[in-house]
Backbone of each chain as ProteinMPNN parsed JSONL, in Angstrom:
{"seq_chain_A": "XXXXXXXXXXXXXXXXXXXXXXXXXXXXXXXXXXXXXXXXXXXXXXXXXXXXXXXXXXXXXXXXX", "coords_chain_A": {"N_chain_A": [[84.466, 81.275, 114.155], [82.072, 79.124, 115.356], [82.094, 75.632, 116.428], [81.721, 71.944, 116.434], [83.54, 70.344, 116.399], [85.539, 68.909, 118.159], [83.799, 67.833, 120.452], [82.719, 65.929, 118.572], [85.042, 64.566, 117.642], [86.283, 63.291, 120.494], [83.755, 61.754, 120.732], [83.836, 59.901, 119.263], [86.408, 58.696, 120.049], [89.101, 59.787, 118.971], [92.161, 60.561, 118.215], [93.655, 64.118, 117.546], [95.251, 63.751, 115.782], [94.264, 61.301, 114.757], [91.897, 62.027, 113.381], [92.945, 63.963, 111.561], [94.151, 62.211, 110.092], [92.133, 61.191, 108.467], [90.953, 63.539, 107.231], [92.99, 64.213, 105.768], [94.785, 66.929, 106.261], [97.041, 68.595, 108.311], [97.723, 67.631, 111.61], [98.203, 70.088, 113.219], [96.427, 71.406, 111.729], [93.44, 70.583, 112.654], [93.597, 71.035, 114.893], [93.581, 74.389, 115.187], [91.272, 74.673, 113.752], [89.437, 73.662, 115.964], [89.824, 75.184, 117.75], [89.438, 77.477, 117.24], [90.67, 79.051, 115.603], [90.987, 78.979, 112.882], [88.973, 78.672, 109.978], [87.803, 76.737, 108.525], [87.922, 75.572, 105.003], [85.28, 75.518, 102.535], [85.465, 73.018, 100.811], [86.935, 71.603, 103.086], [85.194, 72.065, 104.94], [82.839, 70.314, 103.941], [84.195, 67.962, 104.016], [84.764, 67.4, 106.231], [81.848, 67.107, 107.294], [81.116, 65.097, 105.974], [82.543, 62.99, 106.905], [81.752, 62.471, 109.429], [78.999, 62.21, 108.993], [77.255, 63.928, 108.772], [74.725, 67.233, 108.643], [76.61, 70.295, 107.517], [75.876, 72.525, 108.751], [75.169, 71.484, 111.406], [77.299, 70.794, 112.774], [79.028, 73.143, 112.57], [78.939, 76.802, 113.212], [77.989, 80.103, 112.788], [76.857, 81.998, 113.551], [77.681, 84.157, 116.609], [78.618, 84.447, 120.046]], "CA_chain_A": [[83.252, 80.462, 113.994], [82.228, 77.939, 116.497], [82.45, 74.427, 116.022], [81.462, 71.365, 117.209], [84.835, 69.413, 116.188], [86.305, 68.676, 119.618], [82.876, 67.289, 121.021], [82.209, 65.018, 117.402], [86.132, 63.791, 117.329], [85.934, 62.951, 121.131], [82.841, 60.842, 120.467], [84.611, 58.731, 118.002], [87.611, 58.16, 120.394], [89.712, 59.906, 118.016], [93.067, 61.721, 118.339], [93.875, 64.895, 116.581], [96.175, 63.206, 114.541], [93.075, 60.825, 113.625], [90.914, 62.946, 112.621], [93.635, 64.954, 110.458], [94.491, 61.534, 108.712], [90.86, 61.208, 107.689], [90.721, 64.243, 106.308], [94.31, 64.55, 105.083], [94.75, 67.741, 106.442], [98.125, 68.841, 109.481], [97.193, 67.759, 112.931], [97.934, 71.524, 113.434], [94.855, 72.085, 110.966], [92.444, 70.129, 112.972], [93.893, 72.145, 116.131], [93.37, 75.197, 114.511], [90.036, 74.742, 113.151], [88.848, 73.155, 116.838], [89.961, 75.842, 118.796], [88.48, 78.463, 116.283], [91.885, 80.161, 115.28], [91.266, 78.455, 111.567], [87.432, 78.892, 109.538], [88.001, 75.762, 107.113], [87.132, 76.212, 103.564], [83.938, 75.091, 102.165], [85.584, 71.872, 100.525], [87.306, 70.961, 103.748], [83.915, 71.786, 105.746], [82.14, 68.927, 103.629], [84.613, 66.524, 103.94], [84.399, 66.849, 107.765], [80.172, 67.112, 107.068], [80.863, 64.179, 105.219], [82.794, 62.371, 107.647], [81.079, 62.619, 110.335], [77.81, 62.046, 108.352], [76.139, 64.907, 109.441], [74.745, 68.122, 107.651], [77.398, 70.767, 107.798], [75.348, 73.634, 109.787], [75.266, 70.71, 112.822], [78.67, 70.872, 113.091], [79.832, 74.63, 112.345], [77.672, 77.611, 113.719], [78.517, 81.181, 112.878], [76.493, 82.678, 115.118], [78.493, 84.857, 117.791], [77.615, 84.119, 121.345]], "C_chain_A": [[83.25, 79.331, 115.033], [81.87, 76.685, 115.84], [82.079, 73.377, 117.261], [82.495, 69.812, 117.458], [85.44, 68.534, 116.833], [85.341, 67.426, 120.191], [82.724, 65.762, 119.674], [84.039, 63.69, 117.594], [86.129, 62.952, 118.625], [84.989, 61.653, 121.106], [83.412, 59.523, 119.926], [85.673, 58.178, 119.143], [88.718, 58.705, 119.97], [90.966, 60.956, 118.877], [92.931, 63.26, 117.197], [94.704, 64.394, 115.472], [95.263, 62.13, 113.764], [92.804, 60.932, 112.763], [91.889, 63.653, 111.816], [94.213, 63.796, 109.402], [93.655, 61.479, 108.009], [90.636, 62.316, 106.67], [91.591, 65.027, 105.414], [94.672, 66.372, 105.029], [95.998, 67.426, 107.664], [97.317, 68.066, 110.475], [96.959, 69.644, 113.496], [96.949, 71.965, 113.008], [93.79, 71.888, 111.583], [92.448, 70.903, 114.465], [93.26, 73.534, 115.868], [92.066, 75.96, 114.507], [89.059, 74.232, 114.647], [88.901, 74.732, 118.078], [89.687, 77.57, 118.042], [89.232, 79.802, 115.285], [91.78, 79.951, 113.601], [89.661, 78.386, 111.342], [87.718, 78.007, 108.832], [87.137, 76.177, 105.873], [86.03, 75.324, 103.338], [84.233, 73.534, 101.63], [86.12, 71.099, 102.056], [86.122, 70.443, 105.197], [83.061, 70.347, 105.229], [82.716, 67.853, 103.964], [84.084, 66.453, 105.771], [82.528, 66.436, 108.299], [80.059, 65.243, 107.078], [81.199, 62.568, 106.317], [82.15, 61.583, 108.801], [79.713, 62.034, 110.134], [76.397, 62.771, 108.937], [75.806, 66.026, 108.29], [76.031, 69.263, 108.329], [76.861, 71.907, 109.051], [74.861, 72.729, 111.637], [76.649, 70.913, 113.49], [79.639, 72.287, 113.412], [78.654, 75.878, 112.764], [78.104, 78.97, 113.376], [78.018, 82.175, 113.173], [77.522, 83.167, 116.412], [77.485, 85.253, 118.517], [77.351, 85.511, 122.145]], "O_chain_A": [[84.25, 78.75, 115.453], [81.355, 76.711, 114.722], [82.074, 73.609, 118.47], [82.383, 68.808, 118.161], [85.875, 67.494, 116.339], [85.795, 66.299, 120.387], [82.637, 64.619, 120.123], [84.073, 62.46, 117.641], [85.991, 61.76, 118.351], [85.465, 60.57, 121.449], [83.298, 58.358, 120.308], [85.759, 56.952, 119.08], [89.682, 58.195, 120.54], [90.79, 61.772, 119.781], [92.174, 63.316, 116.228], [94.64, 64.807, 114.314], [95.33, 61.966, 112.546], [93.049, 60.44, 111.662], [91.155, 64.182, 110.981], [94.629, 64.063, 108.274], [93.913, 61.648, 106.817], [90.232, 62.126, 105.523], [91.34, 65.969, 104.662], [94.792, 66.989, 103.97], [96.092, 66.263, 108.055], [96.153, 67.837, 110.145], [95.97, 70.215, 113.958], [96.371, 72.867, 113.614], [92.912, 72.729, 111.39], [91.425, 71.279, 115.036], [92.232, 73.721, 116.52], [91.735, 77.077, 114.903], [87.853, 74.416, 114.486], [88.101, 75.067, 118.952], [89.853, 78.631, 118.643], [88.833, 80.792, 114.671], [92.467, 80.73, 112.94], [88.973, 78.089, 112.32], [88.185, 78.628, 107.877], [86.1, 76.833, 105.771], [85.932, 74.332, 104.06], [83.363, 72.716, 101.929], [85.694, 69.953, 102.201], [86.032, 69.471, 105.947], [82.715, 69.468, 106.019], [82.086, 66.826, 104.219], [83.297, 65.684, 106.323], [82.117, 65.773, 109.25], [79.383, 64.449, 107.732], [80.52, 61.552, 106.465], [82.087, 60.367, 108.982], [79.242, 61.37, 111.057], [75.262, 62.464, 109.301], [76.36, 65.95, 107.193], [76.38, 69.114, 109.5], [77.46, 72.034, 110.119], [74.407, 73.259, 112.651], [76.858, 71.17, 114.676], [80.589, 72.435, 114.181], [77.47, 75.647, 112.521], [79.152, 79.025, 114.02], [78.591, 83.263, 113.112], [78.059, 82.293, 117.092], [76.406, 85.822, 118.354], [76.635, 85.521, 123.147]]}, "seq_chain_B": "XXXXXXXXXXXXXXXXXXXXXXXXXXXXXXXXXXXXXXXXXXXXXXXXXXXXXXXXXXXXXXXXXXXXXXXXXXXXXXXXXXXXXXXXXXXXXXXXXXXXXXXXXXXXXXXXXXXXXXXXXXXXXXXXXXXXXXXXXXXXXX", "coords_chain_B": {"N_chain_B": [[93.949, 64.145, 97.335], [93.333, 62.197, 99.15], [91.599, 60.113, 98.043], [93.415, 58.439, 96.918], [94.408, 56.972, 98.63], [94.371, 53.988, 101.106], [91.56, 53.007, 101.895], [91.288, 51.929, 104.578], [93.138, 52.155, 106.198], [94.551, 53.464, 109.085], [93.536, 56.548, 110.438], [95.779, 57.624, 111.569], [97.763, 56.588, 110.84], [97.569, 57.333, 107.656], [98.136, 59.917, 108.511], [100.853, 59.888, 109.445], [101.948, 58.376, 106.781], [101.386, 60.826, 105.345], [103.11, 62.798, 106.214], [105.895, 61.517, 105.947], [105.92, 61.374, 103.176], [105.998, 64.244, 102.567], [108.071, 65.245, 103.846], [110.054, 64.145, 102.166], [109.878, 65.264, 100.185], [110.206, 67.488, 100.569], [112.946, 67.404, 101.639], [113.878, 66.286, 98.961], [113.808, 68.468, 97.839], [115.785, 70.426, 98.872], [117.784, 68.669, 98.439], [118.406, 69.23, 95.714], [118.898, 71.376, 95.377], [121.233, 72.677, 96.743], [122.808, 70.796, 94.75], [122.269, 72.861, 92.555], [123.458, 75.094, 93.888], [126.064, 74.088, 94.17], [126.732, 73.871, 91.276], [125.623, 76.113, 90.013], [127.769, 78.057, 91.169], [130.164, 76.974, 90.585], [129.748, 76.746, 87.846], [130.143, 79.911, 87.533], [132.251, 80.666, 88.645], [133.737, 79.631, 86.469], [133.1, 81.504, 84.399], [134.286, 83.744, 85.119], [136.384, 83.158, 84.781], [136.925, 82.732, 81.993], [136.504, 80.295, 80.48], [133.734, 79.183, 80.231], [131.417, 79.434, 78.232], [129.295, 82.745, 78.044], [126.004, 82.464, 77.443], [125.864, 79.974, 78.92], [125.386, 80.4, 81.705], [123.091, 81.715, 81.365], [121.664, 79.483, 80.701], [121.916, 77.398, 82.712], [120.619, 79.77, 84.833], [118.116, 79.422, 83.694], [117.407, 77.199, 84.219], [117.844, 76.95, 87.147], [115.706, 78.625, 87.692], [113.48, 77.294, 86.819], [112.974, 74.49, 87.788], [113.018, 75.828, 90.737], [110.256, 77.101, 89.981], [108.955, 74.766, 89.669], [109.231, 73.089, 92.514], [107.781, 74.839, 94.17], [105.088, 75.075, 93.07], [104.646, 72.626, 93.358], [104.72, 72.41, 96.206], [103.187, 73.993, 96.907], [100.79, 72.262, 96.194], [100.813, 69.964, 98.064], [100.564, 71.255, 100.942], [98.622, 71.861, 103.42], [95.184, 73.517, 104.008], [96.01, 74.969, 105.899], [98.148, 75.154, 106.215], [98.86, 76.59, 103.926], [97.162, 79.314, 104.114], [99.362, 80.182, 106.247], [101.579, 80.643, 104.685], [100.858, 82.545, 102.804], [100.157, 84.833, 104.504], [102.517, 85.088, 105.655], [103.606, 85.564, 103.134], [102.669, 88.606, 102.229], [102.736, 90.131, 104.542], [105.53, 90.117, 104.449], [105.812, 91.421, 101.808], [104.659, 94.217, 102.466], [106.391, 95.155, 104.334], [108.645, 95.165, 103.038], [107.495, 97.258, 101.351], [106.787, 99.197, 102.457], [109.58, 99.79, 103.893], [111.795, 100.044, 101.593], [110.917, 102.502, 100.214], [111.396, 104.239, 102.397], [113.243, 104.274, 103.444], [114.572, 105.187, 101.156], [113.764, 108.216, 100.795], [114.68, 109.067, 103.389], [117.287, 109.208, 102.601], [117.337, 110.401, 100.134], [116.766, 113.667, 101.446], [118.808, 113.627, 103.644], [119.116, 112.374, 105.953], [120.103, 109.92, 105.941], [122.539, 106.911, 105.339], [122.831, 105.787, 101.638], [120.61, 103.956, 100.497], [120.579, 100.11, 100.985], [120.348, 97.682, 98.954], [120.462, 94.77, 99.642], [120.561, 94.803, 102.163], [118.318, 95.438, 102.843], [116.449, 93.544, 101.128], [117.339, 91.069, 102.861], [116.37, 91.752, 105.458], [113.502, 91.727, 104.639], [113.149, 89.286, 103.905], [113.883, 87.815, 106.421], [111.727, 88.906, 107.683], [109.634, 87.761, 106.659], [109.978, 85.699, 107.455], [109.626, 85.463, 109.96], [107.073, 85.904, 110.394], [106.091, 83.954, 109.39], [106.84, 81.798, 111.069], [106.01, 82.695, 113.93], [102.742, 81.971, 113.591], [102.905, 79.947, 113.244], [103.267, 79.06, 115.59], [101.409, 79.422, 116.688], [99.954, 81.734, 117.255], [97.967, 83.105, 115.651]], "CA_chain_B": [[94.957, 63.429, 97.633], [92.645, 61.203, 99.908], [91.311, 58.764, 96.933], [94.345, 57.315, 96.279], [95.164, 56.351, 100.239], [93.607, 52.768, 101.465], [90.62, 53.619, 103.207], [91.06, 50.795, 105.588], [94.513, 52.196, 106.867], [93.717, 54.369, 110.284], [93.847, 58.208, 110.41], [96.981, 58.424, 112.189], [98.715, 55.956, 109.513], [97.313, 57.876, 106.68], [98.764, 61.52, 108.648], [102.368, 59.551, 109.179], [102.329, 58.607, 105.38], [101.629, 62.139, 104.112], [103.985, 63.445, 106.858], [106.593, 61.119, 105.61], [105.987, 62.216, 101.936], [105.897, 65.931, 102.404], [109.106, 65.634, 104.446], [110.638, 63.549, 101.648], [109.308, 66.171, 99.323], [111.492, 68.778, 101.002], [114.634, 66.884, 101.568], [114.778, 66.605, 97.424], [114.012, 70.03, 96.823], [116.874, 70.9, 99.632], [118.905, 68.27, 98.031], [118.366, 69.724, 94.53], [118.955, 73.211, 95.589], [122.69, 71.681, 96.819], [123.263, 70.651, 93.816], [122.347, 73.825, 92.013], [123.973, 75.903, 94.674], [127.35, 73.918, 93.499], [126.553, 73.632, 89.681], [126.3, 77.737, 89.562], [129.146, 78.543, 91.83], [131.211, 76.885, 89.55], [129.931, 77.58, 86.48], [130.503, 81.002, 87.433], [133.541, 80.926, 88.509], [134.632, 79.14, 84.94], [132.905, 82.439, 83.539], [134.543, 84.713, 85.121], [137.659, 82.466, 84.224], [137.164, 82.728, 80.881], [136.831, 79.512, 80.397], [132.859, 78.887, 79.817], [130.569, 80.456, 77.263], [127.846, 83.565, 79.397], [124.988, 81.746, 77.336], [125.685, 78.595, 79.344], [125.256, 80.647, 82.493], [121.844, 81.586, 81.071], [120.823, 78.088, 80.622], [121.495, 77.365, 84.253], [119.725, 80.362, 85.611], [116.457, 79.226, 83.337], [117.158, 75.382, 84.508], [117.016, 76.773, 88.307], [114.389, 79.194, 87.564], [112.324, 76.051, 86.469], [113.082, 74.021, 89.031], [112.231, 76.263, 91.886], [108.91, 77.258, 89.936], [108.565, 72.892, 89.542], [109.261, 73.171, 93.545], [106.898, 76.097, 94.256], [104.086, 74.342, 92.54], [104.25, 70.848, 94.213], [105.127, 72.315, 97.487], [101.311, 74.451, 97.475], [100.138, 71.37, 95.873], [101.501, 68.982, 98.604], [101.067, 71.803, 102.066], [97.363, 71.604, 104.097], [94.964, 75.108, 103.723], [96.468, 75.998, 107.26], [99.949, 75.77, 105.782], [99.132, 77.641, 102.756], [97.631, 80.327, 104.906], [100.474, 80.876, 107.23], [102.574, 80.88, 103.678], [100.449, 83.742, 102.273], [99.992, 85.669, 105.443], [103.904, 85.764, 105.982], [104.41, 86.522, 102.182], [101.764, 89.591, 101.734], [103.804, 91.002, 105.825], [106.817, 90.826, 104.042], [105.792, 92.366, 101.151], [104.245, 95.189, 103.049], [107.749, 95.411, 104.929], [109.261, 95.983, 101.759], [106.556, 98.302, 100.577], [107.613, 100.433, 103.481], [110.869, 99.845, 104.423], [112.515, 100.794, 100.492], [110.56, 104.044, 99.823], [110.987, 105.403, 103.299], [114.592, 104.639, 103.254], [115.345, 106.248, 100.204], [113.135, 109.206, 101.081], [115.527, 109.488, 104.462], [118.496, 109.215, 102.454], [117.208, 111.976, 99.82], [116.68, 114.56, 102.726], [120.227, 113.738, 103.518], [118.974, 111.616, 107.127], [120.858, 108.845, 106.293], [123.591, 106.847, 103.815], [122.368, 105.089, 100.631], [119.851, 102.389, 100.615], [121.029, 98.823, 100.8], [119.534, 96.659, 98.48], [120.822, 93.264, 99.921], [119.892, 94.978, 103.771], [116.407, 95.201, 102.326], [116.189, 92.421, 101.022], [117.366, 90.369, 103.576], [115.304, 92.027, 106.203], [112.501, 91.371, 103.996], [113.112, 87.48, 104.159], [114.005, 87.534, 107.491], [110.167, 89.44, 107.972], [108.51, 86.779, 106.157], [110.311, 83.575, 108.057], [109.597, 85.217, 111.352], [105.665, 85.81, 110.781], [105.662, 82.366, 109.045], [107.121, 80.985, 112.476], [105.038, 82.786, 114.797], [101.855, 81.836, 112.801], [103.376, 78.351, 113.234], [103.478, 78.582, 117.134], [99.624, 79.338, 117.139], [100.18, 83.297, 116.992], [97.202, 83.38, 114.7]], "C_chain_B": [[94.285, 62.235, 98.615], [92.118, 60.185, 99.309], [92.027, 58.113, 96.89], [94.89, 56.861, 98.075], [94.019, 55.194, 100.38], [92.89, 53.602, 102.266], [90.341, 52.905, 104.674], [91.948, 51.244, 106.644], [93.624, 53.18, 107.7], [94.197, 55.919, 109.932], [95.436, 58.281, 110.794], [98.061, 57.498, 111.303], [98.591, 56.747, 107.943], [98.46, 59.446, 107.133], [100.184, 60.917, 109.102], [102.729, 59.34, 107.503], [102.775, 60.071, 105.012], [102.611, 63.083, 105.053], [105.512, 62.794, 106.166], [106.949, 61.632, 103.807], [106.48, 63.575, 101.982], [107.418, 66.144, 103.099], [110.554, 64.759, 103.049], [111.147, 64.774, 100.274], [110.556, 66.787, 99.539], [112.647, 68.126, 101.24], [114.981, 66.785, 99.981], [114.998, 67.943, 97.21], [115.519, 70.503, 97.864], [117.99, 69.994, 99.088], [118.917, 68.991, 96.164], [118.922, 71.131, 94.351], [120.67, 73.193, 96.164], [123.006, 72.178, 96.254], [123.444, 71.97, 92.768], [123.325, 74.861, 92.537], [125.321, 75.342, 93.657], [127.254, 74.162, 92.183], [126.604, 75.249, 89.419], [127.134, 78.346, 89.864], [130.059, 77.99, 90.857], [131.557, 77.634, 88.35], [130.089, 79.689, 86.656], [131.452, 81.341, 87.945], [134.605, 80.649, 87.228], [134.489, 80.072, 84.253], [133.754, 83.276, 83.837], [136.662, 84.3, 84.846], [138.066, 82.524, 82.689], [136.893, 81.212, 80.373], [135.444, 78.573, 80.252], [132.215, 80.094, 79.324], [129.376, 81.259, 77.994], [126.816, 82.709, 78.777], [124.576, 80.946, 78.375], [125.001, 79.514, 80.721], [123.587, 81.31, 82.403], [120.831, 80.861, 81.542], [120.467, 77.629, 82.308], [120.825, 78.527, 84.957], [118.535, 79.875, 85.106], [116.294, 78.082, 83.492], [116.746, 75.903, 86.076], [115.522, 77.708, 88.523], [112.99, 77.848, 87.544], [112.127, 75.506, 87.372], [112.781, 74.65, 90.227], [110.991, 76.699, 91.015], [108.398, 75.645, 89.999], [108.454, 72.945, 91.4], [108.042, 73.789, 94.257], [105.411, 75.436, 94.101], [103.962, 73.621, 93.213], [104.188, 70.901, 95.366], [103.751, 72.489, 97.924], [100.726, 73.023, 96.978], [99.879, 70.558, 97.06], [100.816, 69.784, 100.49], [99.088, 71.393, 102.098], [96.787, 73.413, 103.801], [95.353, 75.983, 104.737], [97.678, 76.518, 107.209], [100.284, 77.324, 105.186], [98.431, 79.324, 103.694], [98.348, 81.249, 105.705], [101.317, 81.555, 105.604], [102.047, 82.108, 103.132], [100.191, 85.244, 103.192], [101.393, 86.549, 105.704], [104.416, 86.556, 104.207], [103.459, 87.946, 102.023], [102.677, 90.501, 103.429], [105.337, 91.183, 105.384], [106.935, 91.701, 102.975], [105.08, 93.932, 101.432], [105.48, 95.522, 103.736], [108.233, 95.916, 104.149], [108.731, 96.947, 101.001], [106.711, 99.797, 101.124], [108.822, 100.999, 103.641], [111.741, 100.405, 103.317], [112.017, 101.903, 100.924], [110.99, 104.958, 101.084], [112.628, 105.532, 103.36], [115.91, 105.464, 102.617], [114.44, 107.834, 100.508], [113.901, 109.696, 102.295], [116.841, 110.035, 103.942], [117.978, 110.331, 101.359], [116.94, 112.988, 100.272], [118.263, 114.431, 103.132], [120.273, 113.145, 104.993], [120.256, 110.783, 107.171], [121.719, 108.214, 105.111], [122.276, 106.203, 102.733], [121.568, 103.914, 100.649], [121.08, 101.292, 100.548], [120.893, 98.04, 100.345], [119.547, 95.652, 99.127], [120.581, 93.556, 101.765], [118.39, 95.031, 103.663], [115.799, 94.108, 102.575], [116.186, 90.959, 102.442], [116.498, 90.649, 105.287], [113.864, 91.609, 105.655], [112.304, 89.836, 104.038], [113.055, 87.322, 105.656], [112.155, 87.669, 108.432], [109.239, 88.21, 107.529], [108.896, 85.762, 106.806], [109.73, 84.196, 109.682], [107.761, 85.572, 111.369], [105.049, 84.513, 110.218], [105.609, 81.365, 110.377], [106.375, 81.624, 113.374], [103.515, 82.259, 114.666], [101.643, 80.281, 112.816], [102.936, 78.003, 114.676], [101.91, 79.074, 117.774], [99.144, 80.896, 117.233], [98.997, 83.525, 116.081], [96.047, 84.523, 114.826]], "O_chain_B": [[95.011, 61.248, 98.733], [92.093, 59.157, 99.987], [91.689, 56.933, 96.804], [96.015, 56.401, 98.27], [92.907, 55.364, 99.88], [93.23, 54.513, 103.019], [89.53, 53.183, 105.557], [91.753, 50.914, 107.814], [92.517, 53.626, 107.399], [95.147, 56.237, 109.216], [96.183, 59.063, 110.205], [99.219, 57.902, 111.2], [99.544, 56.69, 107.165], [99.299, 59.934, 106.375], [100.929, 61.898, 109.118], [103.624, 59.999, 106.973], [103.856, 60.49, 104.598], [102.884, 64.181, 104.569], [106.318, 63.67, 105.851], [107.998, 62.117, 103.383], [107.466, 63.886, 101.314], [107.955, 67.231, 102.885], [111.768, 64.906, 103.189], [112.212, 65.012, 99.704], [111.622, 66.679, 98.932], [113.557, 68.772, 100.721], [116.108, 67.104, 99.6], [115.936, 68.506, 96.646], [116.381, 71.028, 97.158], [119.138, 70.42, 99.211], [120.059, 69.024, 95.707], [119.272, 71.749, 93.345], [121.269, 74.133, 95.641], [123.437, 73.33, 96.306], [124.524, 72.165, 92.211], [123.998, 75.49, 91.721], [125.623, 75.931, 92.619], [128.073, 75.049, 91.942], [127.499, 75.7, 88.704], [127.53, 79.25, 89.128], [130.783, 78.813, 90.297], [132.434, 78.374, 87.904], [130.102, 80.468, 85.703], [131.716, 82.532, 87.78], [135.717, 81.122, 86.996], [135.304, 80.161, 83.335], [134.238, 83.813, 82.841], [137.687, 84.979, 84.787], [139.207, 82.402, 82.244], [137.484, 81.222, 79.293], [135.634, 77.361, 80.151], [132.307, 81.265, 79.694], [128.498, 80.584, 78.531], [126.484, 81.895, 79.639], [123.432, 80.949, 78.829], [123.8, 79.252, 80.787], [122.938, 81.346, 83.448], [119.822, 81.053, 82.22], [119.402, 77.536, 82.918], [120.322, 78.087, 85.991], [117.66, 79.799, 85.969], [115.249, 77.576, 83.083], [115.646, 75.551, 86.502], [114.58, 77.494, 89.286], [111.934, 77.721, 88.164], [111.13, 75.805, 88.029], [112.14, 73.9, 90.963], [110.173, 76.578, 91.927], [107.275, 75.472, 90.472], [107.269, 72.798, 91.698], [107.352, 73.04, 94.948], [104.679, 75.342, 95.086], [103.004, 73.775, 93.97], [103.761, 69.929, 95.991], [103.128, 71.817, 98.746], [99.895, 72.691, 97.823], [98.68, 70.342, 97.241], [100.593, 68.913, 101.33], [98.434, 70.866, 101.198], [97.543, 74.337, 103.501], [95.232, 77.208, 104.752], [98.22, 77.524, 107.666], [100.987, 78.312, 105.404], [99.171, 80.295, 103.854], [98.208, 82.458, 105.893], [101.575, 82.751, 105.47], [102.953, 82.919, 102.938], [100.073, 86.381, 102.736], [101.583, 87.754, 105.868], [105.143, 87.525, 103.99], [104.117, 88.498, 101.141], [103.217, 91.578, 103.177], [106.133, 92.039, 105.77], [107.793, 92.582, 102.929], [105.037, 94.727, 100.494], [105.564, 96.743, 103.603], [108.422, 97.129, 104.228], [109.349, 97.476, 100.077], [106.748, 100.924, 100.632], [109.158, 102.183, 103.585], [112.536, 101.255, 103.718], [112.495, 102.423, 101.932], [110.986, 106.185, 100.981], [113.22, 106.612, 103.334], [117.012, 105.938, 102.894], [115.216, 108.688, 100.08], [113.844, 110.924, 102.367], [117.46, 110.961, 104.466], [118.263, 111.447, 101.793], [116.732, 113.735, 99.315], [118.928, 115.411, 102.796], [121.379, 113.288, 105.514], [121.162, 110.822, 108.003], [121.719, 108.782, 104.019], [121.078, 106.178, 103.014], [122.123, 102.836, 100.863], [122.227, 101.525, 100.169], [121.232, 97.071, 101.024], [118.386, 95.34, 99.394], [120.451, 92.606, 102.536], [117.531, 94.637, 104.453], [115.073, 93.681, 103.472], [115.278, 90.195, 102.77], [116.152, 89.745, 106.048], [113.11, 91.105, 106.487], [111.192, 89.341, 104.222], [112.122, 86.662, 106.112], [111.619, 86.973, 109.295], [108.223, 87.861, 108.131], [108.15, 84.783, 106.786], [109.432, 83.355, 110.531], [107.209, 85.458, 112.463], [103.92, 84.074, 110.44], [104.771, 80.514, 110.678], [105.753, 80.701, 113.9], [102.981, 82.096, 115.763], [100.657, 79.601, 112.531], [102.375, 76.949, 114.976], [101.474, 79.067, 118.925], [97.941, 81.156, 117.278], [99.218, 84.627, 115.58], [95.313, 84.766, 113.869]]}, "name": "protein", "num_of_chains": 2, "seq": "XXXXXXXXXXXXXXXXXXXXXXXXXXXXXXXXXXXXXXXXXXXXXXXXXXXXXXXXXXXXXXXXXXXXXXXXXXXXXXXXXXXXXXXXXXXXXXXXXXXXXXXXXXXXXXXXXXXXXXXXXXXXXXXXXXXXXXXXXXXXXXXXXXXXXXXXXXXXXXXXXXXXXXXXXXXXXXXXXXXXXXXXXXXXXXXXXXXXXXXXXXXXXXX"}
């Protein structure tokens, strides 16, 4: 699934290790899930929705290009 | 697990905490598992001494039984959903290893291929199968 993770955490300034305290998740998870090897689950998609303060389908696309 | 952390503290203080926890986590259960390690070696050497009651040796298998299911529990409780994936990926490849690797063995060795199964060569191939697709899985192998 593609993602817009990389581009949103970036924005912020943020490390991977940031962004994985925020959402209390590995740094490896936020790796993972950025580089598309990991689909996060539906609770971990909101929190990052949530985070971010966006709707979730801004962020996550599962559309294949 | 994110409610109860200050929300003020920064991301990368919040992912050293729960790194510090989770590693604390596992140093008891590895120090607990020690302790058990010694506590049944004994007591089974006093059994086979004569010299403690088999019940007792019971009790301690259903004290570490507990204890690694108490372990087991807190560990999925405690791991991230990327963890617990790798953890279910490597146990469902090892149990497919072993799903294979018995039946075909003894099916070689009733044909008259080869000697007698091994239980404890099984087995330990079977662990060895699950730590090494846990660790590749680890190194981004996904």
């Amino acid at each position: 699934m593609n993602n817009r993770l990389k581009v949103l955490r970036a924005m912020r300034n943020w490390s991977q290790a940031e962004l994985a305290g925020h959402l209390d998740v590995s740094r490896q998870a936020v790796n993972a899930i950025e580089t598309g090897k990991h689909d996060p689950s539906l609770p971990l998609a909101f929190r990052i929705a949530r985070l971010f303060e966006m709707p979730i389908q801004e962020i996550f696309d599962d559309r294949q290009d | 697990m994110t409610d109860k952390i200050d929300p003020a503290t920064t991301g990368e203080a919040r992912l050293k905490a729960r790194s510090r926890r989770f590693w604390s986590f596992c140093a008891l259960g590895f120090g607990v598992a020690v302790v058990i390690g010694v506590v049944t070696g004994t007591a089974g050497a006093l059994y086979q001494a004569g010299s403690l009651p088999g019940w007792l040796i019971y009790a301690f298998w259903g004290l570490t039984l507990a204890a690694f299911g108490w372990f087991t529990w807190e560990y999925f409780r405690r791991v991230d959903e990327l963890d617990l994936m790798d953890n279910l990926w490597a146990g469902i490849i090892g149990f497919y290893f072993y799903f294979v690797a018995a039946p075909s063995w003894w099916l070689f060795h009733d044909i008259g291929l080869v000697r007698a199964p091994d239980q404890i060569a099984i087995y330990v191939a079977t662990v060895f199968v699950m730590f090494a697709t846990y660790g590749l899985r680890k190194l981004g192998l996904r």
